[in-house]
TORDRENLO-213478 format. One record per residue: x, y, z of N, C-alpha, C in turn; chain; residue number from 1. Coordinates in pm, whole numbers, plus 50000, padded with zeros to 5 digits. Example, Ala and Ser with C-alpha at 12.3 -4.5 7.8 and 13.67 -1.06 7.14 Angstrom:
2
    n_xx    n_yy    n_zz   ca_xx   ca_yy   ca_zz    c_xx    c_yy    c_zz   kette    nr
   51319   49431   50780   51230   49550   50780   51320   49670   50780       A     1
   51285   49775   50708   51367   49894   50714   51290   50003   50787       A     2
This chain:
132
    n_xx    n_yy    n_zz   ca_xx   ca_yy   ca_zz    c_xx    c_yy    c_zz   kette    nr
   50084   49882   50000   50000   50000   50000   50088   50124   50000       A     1
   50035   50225   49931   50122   50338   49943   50033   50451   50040       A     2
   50089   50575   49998   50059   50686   50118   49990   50785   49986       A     3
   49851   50865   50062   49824   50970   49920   49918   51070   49942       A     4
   49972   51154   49818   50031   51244   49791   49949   51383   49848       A     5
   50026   51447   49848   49975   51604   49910   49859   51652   49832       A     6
   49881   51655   49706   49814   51723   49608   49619   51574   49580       A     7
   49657   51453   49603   49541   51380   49624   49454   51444   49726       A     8
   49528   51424   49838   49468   51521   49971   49367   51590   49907       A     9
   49441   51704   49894   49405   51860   49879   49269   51832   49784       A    10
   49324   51783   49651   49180   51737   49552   49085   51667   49583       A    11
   49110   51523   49635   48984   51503   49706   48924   51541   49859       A    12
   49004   51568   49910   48952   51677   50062   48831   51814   50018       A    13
   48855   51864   49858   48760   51965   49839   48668   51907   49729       A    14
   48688   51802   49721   48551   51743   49590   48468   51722   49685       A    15
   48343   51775   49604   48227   51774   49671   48145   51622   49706       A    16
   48205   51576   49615   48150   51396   49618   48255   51316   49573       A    17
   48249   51185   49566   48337   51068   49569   48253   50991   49476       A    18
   48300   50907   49400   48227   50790   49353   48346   50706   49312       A    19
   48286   50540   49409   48313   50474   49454   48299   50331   49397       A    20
   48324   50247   49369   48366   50126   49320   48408   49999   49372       A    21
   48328   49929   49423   48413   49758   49492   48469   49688   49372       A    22
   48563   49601   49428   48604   49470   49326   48479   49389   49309       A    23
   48477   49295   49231   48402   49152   49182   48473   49078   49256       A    24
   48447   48933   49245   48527   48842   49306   48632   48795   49216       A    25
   48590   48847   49083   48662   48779   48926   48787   48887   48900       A    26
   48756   49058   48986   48860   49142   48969   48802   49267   48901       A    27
   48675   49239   48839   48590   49354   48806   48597   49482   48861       A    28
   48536   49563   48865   48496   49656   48936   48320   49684   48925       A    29
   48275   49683   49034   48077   49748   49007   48108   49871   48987       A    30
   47949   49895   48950   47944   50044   48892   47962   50090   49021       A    31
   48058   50259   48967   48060   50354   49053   47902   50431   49126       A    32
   47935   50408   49241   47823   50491   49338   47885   50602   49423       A    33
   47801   50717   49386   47831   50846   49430   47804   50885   49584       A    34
   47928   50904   49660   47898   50920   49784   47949   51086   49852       A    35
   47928   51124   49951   47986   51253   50028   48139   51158   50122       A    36
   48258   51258   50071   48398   51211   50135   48442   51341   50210       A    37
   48545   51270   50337   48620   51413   50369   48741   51331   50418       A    38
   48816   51453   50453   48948   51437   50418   48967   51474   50609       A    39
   49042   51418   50645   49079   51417   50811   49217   51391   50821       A    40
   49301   51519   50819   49458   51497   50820   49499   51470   50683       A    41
   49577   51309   50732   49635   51249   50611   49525   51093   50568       A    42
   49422   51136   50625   49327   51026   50556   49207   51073   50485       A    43
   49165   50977   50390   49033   51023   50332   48907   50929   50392       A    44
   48771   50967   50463   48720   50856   50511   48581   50879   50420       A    45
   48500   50794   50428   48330   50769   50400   48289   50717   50490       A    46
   48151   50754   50491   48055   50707   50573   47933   50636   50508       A    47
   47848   50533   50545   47757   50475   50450   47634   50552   50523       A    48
   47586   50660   50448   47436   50716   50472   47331   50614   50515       A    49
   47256   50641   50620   47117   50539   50634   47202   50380   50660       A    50
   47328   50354   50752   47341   50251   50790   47416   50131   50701       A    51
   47457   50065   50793   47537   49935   50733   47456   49812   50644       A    52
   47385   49851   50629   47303   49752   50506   47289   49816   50319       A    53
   47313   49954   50348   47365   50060   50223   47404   49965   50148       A    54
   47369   49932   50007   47421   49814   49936   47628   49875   49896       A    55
   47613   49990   49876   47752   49999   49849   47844   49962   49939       A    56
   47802   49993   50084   47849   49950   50193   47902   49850   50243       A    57
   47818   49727   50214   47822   49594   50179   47910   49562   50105       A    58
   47922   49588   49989   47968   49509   49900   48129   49595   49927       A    59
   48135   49686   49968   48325   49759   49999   48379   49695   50077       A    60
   48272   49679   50170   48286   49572   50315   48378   49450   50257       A    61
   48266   49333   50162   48320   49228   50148   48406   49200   50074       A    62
   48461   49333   49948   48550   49267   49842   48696   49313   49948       A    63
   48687   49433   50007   48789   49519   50094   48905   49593   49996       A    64
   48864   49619   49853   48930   49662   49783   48798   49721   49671       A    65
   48900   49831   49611   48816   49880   49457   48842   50011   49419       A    66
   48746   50149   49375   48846   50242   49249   48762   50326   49347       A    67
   48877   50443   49339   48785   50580   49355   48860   50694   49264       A    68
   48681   50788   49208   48750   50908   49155   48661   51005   49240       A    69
   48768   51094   49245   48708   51260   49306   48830   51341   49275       A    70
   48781   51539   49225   48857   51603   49229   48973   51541   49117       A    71
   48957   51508   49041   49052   51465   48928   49143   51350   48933       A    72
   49157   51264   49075   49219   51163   49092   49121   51008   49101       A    73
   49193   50891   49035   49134   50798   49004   49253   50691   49062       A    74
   49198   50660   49212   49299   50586   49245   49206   50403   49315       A    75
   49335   50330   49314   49262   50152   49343   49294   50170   49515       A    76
   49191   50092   49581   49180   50135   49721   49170   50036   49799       A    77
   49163   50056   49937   49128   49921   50044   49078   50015   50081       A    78
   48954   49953   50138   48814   49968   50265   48904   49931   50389       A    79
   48952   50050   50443   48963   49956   50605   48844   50034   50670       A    80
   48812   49954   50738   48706   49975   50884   48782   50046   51007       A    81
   48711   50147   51030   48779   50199   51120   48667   50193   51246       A    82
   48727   50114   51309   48599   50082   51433   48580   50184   51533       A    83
   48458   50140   51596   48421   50206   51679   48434   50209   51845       A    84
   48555   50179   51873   48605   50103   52006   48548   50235   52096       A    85
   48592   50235   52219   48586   50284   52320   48682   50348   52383       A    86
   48798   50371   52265   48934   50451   52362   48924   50556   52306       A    87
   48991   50623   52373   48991   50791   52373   49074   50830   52219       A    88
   49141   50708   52158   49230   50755   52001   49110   50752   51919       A    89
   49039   50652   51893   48900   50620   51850   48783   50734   51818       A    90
   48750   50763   51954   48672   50861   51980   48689   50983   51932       A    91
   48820   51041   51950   48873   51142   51885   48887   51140   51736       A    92
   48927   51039   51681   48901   51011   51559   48757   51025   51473       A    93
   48692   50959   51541   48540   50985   51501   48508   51121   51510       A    94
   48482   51211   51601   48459   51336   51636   48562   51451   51515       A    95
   48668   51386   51498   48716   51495   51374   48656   51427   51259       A    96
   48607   51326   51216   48555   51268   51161   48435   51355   51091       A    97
   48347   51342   51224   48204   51445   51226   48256   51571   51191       A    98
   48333   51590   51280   48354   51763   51265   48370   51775   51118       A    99
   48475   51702   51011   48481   51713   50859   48366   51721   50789       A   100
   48274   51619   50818   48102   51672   50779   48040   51756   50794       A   101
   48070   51783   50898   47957   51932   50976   48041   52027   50875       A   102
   48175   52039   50885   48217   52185   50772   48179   52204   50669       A   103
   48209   52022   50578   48205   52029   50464   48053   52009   50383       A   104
   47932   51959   50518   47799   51975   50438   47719   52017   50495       A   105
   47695   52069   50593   47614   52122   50683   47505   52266   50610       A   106
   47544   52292   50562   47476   52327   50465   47349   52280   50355       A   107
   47357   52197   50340   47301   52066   50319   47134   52031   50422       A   108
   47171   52107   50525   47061   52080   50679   47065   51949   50753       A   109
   47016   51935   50861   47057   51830   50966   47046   51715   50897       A   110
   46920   51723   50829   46828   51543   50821   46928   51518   50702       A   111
   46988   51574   50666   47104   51481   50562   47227   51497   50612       A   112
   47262   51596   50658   47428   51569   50744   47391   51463   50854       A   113
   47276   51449   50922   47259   51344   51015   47320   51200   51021       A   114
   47265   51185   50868   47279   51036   50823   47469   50990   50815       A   115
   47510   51090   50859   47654   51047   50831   47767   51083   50959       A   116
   47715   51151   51055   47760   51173   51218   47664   51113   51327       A   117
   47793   51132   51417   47703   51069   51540   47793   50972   51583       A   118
   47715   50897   51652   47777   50749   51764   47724   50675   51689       A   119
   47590   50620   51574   47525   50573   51521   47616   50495   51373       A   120
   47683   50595   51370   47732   50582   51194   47874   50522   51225       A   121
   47936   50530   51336   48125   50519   51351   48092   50354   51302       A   122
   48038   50237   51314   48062   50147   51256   48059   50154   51050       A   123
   48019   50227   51048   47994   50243   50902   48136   50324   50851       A   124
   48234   50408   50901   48335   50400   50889   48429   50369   50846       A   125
   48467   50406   50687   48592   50338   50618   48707   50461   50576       A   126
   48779   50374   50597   48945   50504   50570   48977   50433   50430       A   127
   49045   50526   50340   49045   50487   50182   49216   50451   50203       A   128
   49235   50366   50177   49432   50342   50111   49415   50287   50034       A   129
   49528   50387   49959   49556   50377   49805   49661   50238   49780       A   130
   49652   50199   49693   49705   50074   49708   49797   50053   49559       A   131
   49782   50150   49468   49853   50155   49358   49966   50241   49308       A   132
């Protein structure tokens, strides 16, 4: 796995959306599904709107690899899960997490920034590494 470059950051940290891509089991890729991303430091995370049954969700879950473009970059990825433990690195994590939503869509109004903060959503939680 590699590390994103400064300039990935920066581009997808200000794209307004992400669209997103799992593997097949054969190596495929599914169609891209358009999601809200933010950028936290040196990571890029998603959240699955309306819960862990989100079919895109699912299926990132189980291949744990696939494509993302935003902001002009088109890079091959791993889904890690970033759980929802109970220690204070965690917690803090999540909370800048939220906080990246609340900046970047809040605008948007609650009942849709909702679906993606909270204590509710940290299992739904994936950090993007680039893997190519």
């Amino acid at each position: 796995m590699t590390a994103w470059t400064p300039d990935e950051l920066t581009r997808i940290g200000r794209a307004e959306e992400l669209q997103v891509a799992s593997r097949r089991t054969d190596g495929t890729l599914r169609p891209f599904v358009t999601i809200w991303v933010v950028r936290v430091g040196d990571d890029i995370c998603v959240r699955s709107a309306y819960g862990p049954g989100n079919p895109w969700f699912v299926r990132a879950q189980a291949s744990g690899t696939g494509r993302i473009r935003a902001g002009g970059v088109e890079r091959d990825v791993a889904f890690v899960t970033l759980n929802a433990r109970a220690d204070a690195a965690d917690a803090d994590a999540h909370a800048a997490i939220d906080a990246a939503y609340h900046a970047k869509y809040d605008r948007y109004g609650p009942t849709i920034v909702n679906t993606v903060v909270g204590p509710l959503v940290t299992a739904t939680t994936l950090r993007l590494i680039p893997t190519d």
